[in-house]
Predicted model as a PDB file, atoms N, CA, C, CB and O in Angstrom, pLDDT in the B-factor column:
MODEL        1                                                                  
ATOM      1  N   UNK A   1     -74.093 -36.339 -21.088  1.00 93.00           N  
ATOM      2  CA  UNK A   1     -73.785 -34.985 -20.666  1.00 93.00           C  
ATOM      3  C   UNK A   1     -73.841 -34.007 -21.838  1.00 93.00           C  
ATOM      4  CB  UNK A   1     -72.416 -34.942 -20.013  1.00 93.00           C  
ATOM      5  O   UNK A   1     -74.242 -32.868 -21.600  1.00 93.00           O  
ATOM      6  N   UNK A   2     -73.384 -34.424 -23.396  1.00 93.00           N  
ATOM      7  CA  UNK A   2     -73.434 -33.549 -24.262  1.00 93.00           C  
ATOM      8  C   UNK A   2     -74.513 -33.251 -24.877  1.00 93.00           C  
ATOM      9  CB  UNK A   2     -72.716 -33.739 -24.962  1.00 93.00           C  
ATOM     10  O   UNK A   2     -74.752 -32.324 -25.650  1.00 93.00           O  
ATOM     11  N   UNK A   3     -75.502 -34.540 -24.288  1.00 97.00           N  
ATOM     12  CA  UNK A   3     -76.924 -34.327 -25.080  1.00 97.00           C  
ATOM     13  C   UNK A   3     -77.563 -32.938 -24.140  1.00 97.00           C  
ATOM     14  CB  UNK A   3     -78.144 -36.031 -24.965  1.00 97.00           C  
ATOM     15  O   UNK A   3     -78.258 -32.086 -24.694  1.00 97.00           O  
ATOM     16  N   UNK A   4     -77.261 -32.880 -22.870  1.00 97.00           N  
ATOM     17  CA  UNK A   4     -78.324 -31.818 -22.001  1.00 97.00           C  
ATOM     18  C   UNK A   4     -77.190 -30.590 -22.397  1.00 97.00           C  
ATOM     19  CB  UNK A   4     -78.674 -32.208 -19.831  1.00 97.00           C  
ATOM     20  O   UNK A   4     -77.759 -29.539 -22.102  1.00 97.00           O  
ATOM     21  N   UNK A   5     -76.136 -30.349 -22.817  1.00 97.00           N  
ATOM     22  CA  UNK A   5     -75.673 -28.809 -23.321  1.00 97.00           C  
ATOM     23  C   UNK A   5     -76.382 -29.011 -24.209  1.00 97.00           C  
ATOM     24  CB  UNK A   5     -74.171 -28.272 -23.708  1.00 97.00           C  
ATOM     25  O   UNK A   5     -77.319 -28.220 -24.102  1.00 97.00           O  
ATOM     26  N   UNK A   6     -76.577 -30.030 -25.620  1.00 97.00           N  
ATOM     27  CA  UNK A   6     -77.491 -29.406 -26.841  1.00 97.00           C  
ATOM     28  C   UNK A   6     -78.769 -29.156 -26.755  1.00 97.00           C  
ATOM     29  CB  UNK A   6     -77.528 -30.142 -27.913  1.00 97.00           C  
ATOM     30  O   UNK A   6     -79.363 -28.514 -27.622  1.00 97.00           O  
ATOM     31  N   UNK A   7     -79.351 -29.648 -25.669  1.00 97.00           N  
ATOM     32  CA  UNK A   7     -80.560 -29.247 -25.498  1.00 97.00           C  
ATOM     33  C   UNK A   7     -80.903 -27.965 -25.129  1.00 97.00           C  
ATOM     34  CB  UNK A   7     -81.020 -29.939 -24.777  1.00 97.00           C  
ATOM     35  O   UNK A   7     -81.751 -27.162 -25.519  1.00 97.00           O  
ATOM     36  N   UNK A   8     -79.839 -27.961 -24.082  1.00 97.00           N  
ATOM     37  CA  UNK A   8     -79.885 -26.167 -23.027  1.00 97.00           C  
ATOM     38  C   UNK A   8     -79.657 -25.039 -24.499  1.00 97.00           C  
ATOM     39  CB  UNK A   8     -77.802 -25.858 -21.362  1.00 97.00           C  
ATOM     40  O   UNK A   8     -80.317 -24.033 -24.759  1.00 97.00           O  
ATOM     41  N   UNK A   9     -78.684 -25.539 -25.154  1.00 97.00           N  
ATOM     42  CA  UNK A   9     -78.608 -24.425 -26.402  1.00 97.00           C  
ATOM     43  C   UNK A   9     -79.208 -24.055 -27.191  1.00 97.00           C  
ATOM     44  CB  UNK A   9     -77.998 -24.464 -27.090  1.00 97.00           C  
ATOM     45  O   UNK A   9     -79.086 -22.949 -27.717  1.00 97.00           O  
ATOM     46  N   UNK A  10     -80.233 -25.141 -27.541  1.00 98.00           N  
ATOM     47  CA  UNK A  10     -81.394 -24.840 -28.188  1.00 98.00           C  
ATOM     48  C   UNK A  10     -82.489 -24.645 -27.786  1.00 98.00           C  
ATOM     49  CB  UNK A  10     -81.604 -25.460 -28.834  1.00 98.00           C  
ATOM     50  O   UNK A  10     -83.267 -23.861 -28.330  1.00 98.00           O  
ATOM     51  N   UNK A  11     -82.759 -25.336 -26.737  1.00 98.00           N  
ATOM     52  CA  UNK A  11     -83.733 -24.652 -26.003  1.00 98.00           C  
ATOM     53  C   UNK A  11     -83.102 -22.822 -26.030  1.00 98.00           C  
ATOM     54  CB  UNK A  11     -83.834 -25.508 -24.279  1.00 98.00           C  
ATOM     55  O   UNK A  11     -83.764 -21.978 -26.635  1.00 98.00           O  
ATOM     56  N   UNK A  12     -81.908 -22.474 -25.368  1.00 98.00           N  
ATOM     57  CA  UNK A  12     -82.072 -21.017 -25.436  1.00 98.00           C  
ATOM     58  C   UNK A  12     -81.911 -20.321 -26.604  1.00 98.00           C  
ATOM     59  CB  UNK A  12     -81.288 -20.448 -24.640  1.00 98.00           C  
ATOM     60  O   UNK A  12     -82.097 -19.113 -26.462  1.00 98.00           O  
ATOM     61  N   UNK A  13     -81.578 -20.740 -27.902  1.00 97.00           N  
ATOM     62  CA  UNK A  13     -81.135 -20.103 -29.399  1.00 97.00           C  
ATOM     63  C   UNK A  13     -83.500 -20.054 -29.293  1.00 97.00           C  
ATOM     64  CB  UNK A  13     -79.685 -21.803 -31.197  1.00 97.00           C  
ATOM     65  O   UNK A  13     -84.045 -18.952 -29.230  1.00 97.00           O  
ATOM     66  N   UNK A  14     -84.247 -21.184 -29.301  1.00 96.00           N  
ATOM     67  CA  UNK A  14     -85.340 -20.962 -29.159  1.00 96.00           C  
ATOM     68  C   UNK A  14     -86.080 -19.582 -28.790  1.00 96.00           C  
ATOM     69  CB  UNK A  14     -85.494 -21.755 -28.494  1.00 96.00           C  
ATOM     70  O   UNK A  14     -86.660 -18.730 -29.463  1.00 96.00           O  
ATOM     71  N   UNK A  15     -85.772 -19.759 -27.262  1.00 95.00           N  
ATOM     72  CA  UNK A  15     -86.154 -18.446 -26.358  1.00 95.00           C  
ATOM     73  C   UNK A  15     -85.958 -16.904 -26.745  1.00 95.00           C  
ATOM     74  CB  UNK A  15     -85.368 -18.550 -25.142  1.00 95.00           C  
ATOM     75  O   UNK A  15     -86.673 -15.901 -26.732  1.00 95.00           O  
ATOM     76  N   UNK A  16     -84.494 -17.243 -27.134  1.00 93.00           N  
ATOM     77  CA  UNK A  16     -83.706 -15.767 -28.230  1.00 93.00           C  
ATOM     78  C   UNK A  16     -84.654 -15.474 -29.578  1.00 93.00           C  
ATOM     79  CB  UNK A  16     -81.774 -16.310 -29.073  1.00 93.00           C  
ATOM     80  O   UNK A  16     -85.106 -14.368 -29.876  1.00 93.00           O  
ATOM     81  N   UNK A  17     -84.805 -16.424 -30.150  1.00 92.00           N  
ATOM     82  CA  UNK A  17     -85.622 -16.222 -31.695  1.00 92.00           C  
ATOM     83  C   UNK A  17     -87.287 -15.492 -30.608  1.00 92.00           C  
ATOM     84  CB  UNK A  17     -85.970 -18.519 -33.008  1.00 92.00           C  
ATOM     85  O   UNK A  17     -87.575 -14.296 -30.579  1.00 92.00           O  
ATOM     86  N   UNK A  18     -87.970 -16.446 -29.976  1.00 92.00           N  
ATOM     87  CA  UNK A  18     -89.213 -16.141 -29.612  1.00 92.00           C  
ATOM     88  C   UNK A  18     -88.922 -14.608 -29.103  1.00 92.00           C  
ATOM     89  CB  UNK A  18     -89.842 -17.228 -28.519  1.00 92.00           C  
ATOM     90  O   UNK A  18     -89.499 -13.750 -29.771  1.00 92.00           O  
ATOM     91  N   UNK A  19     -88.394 -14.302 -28.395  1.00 89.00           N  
ATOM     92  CA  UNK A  19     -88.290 -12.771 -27.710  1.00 89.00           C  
ATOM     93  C   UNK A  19     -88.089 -11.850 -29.158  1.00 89.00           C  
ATOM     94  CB  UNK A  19     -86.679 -12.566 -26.415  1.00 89.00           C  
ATOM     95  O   UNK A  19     -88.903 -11.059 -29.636  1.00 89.00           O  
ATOM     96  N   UNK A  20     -87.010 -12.146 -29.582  1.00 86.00           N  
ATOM     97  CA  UNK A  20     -86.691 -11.318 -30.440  1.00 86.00           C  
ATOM     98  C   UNK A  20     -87.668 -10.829 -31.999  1.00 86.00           C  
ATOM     99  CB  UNK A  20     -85.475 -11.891 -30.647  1.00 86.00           C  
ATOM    100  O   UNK A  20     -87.514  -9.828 -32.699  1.00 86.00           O  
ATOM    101  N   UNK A  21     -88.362 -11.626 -32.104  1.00 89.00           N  
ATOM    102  CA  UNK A  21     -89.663 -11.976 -33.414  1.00 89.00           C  
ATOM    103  C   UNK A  21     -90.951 -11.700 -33.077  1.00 89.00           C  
ATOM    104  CB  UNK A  21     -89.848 -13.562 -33.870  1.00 89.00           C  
ATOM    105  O   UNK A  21     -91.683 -10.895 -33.654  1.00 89.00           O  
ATOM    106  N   UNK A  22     -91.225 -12.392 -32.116  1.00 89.00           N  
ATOM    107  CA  UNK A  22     -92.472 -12.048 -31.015  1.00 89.00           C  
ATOM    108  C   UNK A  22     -92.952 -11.305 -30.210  1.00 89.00           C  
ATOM    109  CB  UNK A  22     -92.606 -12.530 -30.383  1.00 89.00           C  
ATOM    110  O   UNK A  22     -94.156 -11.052 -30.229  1.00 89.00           O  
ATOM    111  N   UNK A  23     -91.728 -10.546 -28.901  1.00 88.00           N  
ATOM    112  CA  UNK A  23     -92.127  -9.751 -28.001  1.00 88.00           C  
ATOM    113  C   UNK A  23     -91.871  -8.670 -28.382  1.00 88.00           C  
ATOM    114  CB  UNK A  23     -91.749  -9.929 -26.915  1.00 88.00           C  
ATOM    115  O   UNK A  23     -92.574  -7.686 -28.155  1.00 88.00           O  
ATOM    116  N   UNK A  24     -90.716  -8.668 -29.091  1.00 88.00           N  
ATOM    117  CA  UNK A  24     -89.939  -6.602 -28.880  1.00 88.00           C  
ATOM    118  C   UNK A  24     -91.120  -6.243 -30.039  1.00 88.00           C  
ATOM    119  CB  UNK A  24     -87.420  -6.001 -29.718  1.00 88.00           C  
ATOM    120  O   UNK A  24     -91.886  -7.080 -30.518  1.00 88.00           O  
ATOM    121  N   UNK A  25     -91.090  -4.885 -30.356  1.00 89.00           N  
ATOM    122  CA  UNK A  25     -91.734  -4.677 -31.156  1.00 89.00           C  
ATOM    123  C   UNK A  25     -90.726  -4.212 -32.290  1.00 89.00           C  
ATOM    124  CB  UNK A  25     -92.724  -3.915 -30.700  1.00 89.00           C  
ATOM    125  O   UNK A  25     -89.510  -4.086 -32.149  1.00 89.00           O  
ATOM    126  N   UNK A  26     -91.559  -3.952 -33.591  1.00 86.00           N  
ATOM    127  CA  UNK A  26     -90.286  -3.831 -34.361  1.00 86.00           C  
ATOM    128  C   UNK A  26     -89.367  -2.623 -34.338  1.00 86.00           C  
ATOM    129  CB  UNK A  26     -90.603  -3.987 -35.642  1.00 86.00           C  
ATOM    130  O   UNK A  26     -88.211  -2.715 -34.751  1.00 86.00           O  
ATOM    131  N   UNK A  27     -89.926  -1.361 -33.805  1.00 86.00           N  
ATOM    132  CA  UNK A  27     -89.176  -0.536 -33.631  1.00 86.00           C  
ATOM    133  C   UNK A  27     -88.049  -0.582 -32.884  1.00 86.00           C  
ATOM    134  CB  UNK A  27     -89.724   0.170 -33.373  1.00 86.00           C  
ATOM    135  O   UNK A  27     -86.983  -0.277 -33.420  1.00 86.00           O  
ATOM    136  N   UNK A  28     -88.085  -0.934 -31.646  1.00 87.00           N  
ATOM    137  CA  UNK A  28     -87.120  -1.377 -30.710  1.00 87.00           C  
ATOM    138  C   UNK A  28     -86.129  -2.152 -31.718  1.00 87.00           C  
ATOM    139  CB  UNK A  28     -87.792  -2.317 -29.452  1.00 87.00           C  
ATOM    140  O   UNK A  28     -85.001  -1.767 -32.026  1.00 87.00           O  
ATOM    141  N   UNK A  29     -86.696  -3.183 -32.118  1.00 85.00           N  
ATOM    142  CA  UNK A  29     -85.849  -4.329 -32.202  1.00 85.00           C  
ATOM    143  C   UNK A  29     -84.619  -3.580 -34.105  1.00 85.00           C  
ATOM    144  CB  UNK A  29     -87.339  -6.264 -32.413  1.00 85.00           C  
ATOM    145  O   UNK A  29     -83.582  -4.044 -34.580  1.00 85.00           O  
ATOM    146  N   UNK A  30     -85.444  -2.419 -34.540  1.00 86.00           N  
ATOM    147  CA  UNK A  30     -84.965  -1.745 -35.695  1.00 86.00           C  
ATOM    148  C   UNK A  30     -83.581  -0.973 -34.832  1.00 86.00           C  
ATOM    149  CB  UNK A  30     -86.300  -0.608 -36.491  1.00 86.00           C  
ATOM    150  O   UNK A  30     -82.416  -1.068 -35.217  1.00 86.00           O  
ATOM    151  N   UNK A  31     -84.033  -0.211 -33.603  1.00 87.00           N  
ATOM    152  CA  UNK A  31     -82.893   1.152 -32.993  1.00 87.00           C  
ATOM    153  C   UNK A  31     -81.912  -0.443 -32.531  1.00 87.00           C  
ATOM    154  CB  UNK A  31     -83.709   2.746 -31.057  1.00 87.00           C  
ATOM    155  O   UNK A  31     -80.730  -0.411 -32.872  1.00 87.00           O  
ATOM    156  N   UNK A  32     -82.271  -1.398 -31.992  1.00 84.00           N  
ATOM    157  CA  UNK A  32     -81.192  -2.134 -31.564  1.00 84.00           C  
ATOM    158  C   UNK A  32     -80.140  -2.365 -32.537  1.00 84.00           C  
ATOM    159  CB  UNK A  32     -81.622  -3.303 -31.102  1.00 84.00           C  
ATOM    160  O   UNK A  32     -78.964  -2.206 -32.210  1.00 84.00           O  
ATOM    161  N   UNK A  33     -80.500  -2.760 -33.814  1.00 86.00           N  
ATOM    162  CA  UNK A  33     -80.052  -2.842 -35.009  1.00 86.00           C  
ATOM    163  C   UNK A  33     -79.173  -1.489 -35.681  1.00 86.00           C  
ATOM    164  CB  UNK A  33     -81.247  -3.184 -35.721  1.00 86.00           C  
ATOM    165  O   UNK A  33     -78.148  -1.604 -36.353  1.00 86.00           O  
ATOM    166  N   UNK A  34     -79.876  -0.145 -35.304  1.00 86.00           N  
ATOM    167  CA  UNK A  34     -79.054   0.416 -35.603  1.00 86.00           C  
ATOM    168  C   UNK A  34     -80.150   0.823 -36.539  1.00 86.00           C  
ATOM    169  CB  UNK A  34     -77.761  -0.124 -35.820  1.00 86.00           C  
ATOM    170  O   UNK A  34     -80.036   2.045 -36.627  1.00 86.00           O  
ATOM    171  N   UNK A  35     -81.138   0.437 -37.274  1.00 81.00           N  
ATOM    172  CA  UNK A  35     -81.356   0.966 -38.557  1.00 81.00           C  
ATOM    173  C   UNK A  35     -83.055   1.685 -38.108  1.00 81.00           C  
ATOM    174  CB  UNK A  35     -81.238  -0.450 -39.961  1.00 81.00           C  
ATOM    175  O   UNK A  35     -83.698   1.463 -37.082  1.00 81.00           O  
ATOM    176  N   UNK A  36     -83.388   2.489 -39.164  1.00 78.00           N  
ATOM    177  CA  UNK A  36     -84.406   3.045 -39.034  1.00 78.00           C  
ATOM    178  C   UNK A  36     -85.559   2.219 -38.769  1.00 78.00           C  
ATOM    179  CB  UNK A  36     -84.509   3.738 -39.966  1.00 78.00           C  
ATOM    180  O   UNK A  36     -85.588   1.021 -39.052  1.00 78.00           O  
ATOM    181  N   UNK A  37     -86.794   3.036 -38.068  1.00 70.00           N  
ATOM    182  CA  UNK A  37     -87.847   2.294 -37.667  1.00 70.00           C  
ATOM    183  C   UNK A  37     -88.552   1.806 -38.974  1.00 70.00           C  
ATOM    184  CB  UNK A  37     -88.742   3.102 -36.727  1.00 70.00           C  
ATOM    185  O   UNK A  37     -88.265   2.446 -39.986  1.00 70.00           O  
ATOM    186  N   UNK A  38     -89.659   0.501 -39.137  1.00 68.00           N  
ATOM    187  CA  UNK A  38     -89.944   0.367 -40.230  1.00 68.00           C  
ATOM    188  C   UNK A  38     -91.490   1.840 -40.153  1.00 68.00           C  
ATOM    189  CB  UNK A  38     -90.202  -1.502 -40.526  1.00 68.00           C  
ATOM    190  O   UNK A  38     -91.729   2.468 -39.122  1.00 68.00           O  
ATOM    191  N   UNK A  39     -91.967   1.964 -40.972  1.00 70.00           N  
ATOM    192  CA  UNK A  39     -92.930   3.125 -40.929  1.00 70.00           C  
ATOM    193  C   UNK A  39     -94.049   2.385 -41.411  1.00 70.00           C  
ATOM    194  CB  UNK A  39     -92.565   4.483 -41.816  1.00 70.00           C  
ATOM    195  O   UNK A  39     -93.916   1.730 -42.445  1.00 70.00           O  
ATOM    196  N   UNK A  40     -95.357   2.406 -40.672  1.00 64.00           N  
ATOM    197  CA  UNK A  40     -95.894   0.980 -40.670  1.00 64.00           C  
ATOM    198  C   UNK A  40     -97.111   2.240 -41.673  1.00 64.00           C  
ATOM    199  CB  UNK A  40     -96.373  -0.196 -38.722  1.00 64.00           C  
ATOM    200  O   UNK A  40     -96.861   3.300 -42.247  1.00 64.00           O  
ATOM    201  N   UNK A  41     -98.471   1.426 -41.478  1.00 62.00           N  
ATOM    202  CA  UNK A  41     -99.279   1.878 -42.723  1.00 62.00           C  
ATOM    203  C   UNK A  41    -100.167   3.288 -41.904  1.00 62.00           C  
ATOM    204  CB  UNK A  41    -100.496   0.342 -43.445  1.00 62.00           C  
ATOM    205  O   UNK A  41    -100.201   3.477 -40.688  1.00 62.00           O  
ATOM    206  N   UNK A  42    -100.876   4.205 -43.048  1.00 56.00           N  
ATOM    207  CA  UNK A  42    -101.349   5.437 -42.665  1.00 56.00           C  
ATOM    208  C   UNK A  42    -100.644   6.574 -43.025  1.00 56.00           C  
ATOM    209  CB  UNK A  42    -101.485   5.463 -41.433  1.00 56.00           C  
ATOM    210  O   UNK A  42     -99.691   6.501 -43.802  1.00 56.00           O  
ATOM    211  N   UNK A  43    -101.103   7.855 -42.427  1.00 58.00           N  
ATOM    212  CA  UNK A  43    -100.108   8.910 -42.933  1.00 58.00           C  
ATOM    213  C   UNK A  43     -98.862   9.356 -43.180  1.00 58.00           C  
ATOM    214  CB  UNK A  43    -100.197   9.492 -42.578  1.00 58.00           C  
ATOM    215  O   UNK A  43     -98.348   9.906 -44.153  1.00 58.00           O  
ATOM    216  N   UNK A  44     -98.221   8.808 -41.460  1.00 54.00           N  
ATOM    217  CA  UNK A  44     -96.773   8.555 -41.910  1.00 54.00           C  
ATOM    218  C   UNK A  44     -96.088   8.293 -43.008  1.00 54.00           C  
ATOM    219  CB  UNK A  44     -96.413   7.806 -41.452  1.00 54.00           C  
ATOM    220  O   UNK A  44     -95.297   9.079 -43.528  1.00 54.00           O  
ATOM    221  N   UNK A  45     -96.420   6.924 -43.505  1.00 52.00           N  
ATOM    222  CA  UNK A  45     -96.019   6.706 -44.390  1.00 52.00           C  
ATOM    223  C   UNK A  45     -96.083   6.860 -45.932  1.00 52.00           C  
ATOM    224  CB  UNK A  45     -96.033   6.106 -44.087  1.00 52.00           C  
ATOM    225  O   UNK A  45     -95.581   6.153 -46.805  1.00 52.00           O  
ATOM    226  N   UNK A  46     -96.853   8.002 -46.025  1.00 55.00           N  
ATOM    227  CA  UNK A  46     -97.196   9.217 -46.964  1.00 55.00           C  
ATOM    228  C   UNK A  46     -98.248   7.705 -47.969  1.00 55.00           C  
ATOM    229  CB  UNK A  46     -95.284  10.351 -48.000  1.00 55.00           C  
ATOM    230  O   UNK A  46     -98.232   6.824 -48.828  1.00 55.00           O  
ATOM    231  N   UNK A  47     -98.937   8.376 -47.020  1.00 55.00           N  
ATOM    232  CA  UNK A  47    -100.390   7.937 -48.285  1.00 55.00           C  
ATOM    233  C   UNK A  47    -100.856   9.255 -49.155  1.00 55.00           C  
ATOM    234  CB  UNK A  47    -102.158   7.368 -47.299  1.00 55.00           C  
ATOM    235  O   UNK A  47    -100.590  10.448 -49.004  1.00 55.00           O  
ATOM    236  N   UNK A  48    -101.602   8.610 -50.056  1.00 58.00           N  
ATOM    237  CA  UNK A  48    -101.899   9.691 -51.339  1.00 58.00           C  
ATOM    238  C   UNK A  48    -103.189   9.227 -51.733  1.00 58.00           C  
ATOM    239  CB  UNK A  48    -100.775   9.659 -52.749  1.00 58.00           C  
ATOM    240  O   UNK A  48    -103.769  10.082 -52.402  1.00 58.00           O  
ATOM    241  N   UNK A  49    -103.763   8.321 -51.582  1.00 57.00           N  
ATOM    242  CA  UNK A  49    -104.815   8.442 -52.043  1.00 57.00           C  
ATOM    243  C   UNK A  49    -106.514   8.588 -50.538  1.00 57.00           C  
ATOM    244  CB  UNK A  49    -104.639   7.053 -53.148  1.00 57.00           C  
ATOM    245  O   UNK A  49    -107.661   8.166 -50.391  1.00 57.00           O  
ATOM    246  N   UNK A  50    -105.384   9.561 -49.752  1.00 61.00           N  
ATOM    247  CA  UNK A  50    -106.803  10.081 -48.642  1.00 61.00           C  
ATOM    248  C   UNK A  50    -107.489  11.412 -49.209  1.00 61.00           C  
ATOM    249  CB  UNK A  50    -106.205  10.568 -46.813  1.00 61.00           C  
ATOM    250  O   UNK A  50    -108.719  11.408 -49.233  1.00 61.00           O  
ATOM    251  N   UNK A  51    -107.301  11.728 -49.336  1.00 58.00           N  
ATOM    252  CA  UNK A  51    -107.815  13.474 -50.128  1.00 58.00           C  
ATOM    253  C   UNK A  51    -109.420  13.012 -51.126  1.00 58.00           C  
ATOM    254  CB  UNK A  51    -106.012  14.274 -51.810  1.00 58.00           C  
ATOM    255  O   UNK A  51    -109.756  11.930 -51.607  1.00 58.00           O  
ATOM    256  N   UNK A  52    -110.051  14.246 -51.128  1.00 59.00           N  
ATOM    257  CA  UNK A  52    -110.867  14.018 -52.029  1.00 59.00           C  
ATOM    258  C   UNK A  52    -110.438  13.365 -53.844  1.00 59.00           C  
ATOM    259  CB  UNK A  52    -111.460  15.330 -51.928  1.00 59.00           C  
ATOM    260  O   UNK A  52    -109.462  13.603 -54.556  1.00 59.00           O  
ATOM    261  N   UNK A  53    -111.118  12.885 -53.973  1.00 58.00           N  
ATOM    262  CA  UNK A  53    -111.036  11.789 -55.075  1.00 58.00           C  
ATOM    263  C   UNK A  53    -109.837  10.855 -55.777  1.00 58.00           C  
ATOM    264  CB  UNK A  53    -111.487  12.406 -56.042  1.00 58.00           C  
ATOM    265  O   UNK A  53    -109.612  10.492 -56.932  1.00 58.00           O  
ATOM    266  N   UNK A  54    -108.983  10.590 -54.079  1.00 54.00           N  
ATOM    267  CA  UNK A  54    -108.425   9.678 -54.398  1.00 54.00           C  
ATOM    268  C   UNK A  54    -106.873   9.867 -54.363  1.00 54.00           C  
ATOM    269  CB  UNK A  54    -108.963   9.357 -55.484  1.00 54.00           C  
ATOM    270  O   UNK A  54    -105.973   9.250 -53.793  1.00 54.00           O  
ATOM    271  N   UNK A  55    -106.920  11.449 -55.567  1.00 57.00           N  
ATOM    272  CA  UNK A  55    -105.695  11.904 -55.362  1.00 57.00           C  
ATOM    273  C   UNK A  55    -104.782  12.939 -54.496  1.00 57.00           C  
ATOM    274  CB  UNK A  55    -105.601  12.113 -56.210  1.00 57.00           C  
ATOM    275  O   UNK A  55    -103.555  12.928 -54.604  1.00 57.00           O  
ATOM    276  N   UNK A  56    -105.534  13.913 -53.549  1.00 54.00           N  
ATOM    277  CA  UNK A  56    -105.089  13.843 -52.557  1.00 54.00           C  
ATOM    278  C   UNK A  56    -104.187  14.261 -51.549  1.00 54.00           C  
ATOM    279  CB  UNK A  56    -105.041  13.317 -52.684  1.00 54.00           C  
ATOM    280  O   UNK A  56    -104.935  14.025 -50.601  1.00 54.00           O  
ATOM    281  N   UNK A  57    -103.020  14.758 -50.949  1.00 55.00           N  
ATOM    282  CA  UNK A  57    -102.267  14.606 -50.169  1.00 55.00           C  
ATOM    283  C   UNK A  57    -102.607  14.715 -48.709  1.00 55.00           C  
ATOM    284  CB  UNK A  57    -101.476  15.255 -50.533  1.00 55.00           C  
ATOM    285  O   UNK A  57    -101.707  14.733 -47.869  1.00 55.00           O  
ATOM    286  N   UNK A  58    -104.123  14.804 -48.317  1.00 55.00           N  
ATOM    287  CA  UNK A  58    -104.496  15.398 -46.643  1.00 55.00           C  
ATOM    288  C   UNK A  58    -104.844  13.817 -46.391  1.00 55.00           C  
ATOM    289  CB  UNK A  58    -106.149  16.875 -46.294  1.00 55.00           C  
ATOM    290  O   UNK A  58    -105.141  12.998 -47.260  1.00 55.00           O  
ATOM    291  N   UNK A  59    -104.729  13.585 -44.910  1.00 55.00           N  
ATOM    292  CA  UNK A  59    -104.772  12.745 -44.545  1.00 55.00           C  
ATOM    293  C   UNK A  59    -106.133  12.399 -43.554  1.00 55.00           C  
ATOM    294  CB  UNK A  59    -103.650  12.720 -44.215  1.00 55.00           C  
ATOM    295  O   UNK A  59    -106.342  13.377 -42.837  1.00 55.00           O  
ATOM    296  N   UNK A  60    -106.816  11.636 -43.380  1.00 52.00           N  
ATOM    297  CA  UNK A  60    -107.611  11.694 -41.971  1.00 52.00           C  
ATOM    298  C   UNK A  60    -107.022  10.732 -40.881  1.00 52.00           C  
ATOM    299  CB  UNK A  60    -109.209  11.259 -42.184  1.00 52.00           C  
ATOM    300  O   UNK A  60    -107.533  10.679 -39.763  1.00 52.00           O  
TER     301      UNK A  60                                                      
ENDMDL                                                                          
END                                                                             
């Protein structure tokens, strides 16, 4: 009987990790947390070397 609770628990601690790593995306899974979104790559996240020759501040 105690072997099928450790199974059921890990099987669901499993399911919890897979959803949580895998499906949400990270933003979601950042506001759940409480903390800021991560700011993934491109302008947002203040690139500098889009501008003519490298240095820059305009973005395409």
């Amino acid at each position: 009987m105690w072997q099928n609770l450790l199974v059921a628990v890990v099987v669901a601690l499993a399911a919890a990790w897979t959803v949580w790593r895998v499906i949400l995306p990270a933003g979601l899974r950042a506001r759940l947390l409480g903390r800021a979104a991560p700011k993934g790559p491109g302008c947002g996240g203040g690139c500098t070397g889009c501008g003519p020759s490298g240095g820059g501040s305009s973005c395409h």
